[in-house]
C-alpha positions as CSV (number, residue, x, y, z in Angstrom):
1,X,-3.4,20.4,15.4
2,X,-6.2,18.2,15.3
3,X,-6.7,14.9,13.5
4,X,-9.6,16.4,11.2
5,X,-7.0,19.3,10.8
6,X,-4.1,16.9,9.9
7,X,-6.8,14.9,7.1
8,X,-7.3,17.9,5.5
9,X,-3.8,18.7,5.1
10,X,-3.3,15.6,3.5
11,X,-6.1,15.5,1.6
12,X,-4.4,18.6,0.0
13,X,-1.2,17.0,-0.4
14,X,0.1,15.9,-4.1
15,X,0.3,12.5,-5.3
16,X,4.0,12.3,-4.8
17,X,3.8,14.1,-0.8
18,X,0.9,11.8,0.3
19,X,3.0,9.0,-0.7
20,X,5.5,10.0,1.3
21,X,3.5,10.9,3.7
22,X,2.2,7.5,3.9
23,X,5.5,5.9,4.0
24,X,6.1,7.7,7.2
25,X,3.2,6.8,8.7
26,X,3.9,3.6,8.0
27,X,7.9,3.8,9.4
28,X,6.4,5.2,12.9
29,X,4.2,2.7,13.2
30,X,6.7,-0.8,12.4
31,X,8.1,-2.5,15.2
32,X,12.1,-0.9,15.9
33,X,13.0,-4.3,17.1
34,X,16.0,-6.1,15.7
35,X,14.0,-8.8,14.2
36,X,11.9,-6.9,12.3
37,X,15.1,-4.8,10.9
38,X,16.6,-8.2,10.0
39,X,13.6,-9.7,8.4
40,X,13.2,-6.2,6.4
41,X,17.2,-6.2,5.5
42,X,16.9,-9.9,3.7
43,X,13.5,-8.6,2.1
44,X,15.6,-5.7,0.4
45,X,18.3,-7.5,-0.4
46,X,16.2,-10.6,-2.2
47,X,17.8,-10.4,-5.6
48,X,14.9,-13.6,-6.6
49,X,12.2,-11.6,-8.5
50,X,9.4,-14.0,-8.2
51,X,9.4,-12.4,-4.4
52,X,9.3,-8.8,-5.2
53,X,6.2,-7.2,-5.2
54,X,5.1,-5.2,-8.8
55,X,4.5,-1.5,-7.5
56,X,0.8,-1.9,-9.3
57,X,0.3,-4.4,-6.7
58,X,1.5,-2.1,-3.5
59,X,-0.5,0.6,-4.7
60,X,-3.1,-1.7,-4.4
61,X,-2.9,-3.5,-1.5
62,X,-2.3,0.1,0.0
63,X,-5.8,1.7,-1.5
64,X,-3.5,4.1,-3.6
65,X,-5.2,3.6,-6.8
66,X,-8.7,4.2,-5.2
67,X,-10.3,7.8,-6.0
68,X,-10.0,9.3,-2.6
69,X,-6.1,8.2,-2.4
């Protein structure tokens, strides 16, 4: 399958599957190293919420809330 075969499939995709989608780009792409996995594990379990991030903002940051999202 080509690249401009794969877009269009997710162009096609709804909201919820291109999110998805998106998070597992995302997973394949992160570093598998133990200090990445240790950094993310204290990020999750941060109970402070003055460092969580409001999921407005990660849409944002992400280009979610842009029209050709």
């Amino acid at each position: 399958m080509s690249i401009e075969q794969l877009k269009a499939e997710a162009t096609a995709l709804s909201d919820t599957d291109r999110k998805e989608l998106i998070g597992y780009l995302l997973a394949l792409g992160r570093k598998r190293t133990a200090e990445y996995w240790d950094r993310m594990k204290a990020k999750i379990e941060d109970r402070n919420p003055s460092h969580w991030v409001a999921e407005d903002d990660l849409d944002r940051a992400l280009g979610l809330n842009s029209p050709e999202a």
